[in-house]
C-alpha positions in Angstrom: 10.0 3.1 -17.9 8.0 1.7 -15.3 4.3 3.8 -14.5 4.8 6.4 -12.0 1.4 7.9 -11.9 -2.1 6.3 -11.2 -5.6 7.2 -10.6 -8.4 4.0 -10.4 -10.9 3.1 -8.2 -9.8 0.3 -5.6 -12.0 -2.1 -4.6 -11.2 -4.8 -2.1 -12.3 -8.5 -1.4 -11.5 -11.1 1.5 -10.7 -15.1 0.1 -10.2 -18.3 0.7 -7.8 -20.6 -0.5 -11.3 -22.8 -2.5 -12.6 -19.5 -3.6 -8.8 -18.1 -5.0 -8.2 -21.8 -6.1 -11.7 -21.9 -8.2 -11.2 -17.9 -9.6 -7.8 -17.9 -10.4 -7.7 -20.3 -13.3 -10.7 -18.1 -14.5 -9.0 -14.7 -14.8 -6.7 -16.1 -17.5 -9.5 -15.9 -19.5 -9.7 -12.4 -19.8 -6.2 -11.6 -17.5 -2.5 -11.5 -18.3 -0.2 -12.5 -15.4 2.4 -9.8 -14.2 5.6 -10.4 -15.6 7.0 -10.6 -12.2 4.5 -14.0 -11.7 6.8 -16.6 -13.6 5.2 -19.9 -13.8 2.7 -19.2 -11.7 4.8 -17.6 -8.7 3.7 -15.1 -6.2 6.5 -11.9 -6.1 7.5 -10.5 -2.8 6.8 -6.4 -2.0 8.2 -4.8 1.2 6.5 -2.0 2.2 8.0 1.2 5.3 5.0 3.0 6.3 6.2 6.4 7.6 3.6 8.3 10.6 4.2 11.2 12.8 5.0 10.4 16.1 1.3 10.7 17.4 0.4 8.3 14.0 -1.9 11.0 12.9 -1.8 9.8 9.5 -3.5 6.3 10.1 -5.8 7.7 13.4 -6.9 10.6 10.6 -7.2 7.3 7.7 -9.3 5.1 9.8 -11.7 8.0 10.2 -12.5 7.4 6.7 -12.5 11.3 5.9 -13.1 12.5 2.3 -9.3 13.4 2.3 -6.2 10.9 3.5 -3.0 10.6 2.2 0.0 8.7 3.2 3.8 7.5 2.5 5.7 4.5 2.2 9.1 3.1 1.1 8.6 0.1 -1.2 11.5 -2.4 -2.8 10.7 -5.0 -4.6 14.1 -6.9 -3.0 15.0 -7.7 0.5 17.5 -7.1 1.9 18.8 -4.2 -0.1 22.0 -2.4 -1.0 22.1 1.5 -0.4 22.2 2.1 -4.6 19.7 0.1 -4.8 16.3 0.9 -6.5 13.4 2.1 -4.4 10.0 3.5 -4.9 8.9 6.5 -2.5 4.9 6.7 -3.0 2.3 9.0 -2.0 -1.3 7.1 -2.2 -3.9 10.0 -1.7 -7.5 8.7 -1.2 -10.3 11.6 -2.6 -13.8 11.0 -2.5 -13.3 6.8 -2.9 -10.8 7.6 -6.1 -7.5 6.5 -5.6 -4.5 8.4 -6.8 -0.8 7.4 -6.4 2.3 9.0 -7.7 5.6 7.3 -7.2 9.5 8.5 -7.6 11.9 5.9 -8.4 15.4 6.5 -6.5 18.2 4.6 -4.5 17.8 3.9 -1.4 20.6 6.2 0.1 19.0 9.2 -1.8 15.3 7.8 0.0 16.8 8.0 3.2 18.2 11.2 2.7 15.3 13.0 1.0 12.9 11.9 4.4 15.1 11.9 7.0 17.2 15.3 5.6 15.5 17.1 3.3 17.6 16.4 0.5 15.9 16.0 -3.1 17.3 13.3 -5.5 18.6 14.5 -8.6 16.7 13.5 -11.4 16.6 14.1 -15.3 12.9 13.0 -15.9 10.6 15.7 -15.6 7.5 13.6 -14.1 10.0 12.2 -11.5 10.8 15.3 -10.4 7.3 16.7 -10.3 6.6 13.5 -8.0 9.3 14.4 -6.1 8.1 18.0 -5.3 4.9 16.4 -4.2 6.5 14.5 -1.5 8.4 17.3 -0.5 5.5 19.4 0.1 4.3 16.6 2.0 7.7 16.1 4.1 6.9 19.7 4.8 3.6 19.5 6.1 4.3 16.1 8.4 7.0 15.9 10.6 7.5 11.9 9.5 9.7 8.7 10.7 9.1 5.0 9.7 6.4 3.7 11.5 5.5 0.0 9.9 7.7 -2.7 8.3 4.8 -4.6 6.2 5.6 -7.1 3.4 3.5 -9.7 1.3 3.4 -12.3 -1.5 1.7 -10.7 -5.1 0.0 -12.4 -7.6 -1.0 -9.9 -10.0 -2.7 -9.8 -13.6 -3.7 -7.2 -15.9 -6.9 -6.9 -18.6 -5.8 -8.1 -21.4 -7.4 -5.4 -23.6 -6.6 -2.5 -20.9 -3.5 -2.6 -18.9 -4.8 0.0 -16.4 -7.2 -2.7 -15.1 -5.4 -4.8 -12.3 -6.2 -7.4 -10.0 -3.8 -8.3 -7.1 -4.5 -11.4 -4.2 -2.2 -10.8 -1.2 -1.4 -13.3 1.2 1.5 -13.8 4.2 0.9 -10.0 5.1 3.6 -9.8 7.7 4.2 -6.9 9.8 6.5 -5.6 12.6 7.1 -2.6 14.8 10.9 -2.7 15.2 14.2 -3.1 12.9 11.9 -1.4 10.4 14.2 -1.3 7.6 14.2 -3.3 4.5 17.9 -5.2 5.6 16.6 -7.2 8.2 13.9 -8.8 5.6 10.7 -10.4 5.9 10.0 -11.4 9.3 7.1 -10.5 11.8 3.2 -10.9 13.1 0.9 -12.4 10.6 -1.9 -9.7 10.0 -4.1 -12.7 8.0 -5.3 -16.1 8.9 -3.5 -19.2 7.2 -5.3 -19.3 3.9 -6.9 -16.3 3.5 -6.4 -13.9 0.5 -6.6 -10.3 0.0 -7.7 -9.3 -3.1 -7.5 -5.7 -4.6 -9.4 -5.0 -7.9 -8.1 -1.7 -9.2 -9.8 -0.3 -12.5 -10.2 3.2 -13.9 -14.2 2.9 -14.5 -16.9 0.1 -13.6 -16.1 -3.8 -12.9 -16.9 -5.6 -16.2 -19.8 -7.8 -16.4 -18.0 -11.6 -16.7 -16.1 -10.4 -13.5 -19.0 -9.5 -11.6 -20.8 -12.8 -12.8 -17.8 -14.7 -11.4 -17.9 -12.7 -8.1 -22.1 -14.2 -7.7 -20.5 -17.7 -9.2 -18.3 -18.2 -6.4 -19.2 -15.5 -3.6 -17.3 -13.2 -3.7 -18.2 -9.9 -1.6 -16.8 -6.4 -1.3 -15.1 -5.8 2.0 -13.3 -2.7 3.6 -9.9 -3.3 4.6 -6.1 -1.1 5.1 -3.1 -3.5 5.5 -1.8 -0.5 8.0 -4.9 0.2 9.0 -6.0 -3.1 10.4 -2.4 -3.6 11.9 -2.9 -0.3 13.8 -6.0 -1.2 15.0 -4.1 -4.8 16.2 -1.3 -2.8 17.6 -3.6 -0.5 19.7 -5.6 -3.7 21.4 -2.6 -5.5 22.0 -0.8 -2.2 23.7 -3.4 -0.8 25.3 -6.8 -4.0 25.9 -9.3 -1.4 24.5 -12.2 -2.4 22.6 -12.1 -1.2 19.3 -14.7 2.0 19.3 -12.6 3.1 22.1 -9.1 3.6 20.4 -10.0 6.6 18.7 -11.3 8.5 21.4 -7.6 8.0 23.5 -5.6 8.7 21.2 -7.1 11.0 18.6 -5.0 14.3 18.2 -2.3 14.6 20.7 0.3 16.1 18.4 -0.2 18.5 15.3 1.3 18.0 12.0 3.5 21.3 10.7 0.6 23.6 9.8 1.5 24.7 6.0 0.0 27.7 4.0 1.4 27.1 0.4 3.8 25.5 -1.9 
């Protein structure tokens, strides 16, 4: 059964095509591919970011608070039947430590569950627990789908610890409308031609002969939110602000549900 449960510390990195083409072969020195990368292939994700109608949940992300939490839809197949199997994920952010818990479930029962109320059935007890987390959350936020986002993986895991993961991202692609997962992969680039996202995700510090590769070839730490940076895009396009001046227009206009316990 695939992991539904992580907690690592995420740190990101902005390439380019010479510095991915000159660290890739590299990794395979200490990496294992995914088992999704065949021969060498980037995998496709498709991502529904769901917002309350004011977006609180990015405006309140981008503050970089010592709290955020968000939810998306993911397939790893586009388009998608309604049985077909989807991933519902809450990514919580505390104190820079990353901790997402997934529930696997058809797509019908995804829809459902958000839009309804209406808890998948499930017979595996961490499932289920997942599940109650997100519909704590779906009671706290009054949610819709707010961001189609999709991307080509490469991925590879430590070959002496499968919790450490490295991931480069490229063709982000995002859009605003016919945000659903049958209308597949099409929208506004959020990267330049030939640059790379990379995401190293590891439970404790960066190992030595990665950090000697990151000098080698460099490499530096960067902040950066797929949803965050489109937000940021969407509110210059719709509004020609500068950037320092999008929070203060459209900070809290609308509340989430105000919730007192479980």
């Amino acid at each position: 059964m695939a992991k539904t449960t992580f907690q690592r510390n995420e740190m990101k990195f902005m390439l380019t095509k010479a510095q991915a083409d000159k660290l890739l072969p590299r990794l395979t020195e200490y990496m294992k591919p995914d088992r999704y990368c065949t021969d060498g292939k980037y995998y496709s994700i498709f991502n529904i970011y769901y917002d309350t109608p004011d977006n609180h949940l990015i405006r309140t992300s981008l503050l970089q608070p010592y709290y955020k939490e968000k939810l998306r839809l993911r397939s790893y197949s586009a388009p998608v039947a309604p049985d077909s199997e989807v991933f519902l994920e809450l990514k919580k952010k505390i104190g820079g430590i990353v901790n997402k818990r997934r529930a696997a479930m058809t797509l019908q029962q995804a829809c459902d569950f958000i839009e309804s109320g209406k808890k998948p059935e499930t017979s595996d007890y961490i499932n289920g627990q997942v599940i109650n987390e997100i519909e704590y959350f779906l009671s706290c936020y009054n949610v819709h789908p707010a961001l189609f986002l999709c991307y080509k993986r490469m991925a590879y895991f430590g070959m002496n610890d499968k919790n450490f993961r490295i991931t480069l991202d490229r063709d982000i692609t995002t859009r605003r409308n016919d945000l659903s997962f049958q209308k597949g992969c099409y929208g506004e680039k959020l990267l330049e031609d030939g640059n790379y996202l990379m995401e190293v995700k590891i439970p404790g510090a960066v190992p030595k002969w990665l950090a000697d590769l990151f000098a080698e070839f460099e490499i530096y730490k960067t902040s950066f939110s797929k949803y965050g940076s489109e937000y940021k895009k969407y509110c210059l396009n719709k509004n020609k602000q500068e950037p320092k001046d999008i929070y203060k227009s459209e900070f809290i206009v609308v509340s989430p549900k105000f919730c007192t316990s479980r």
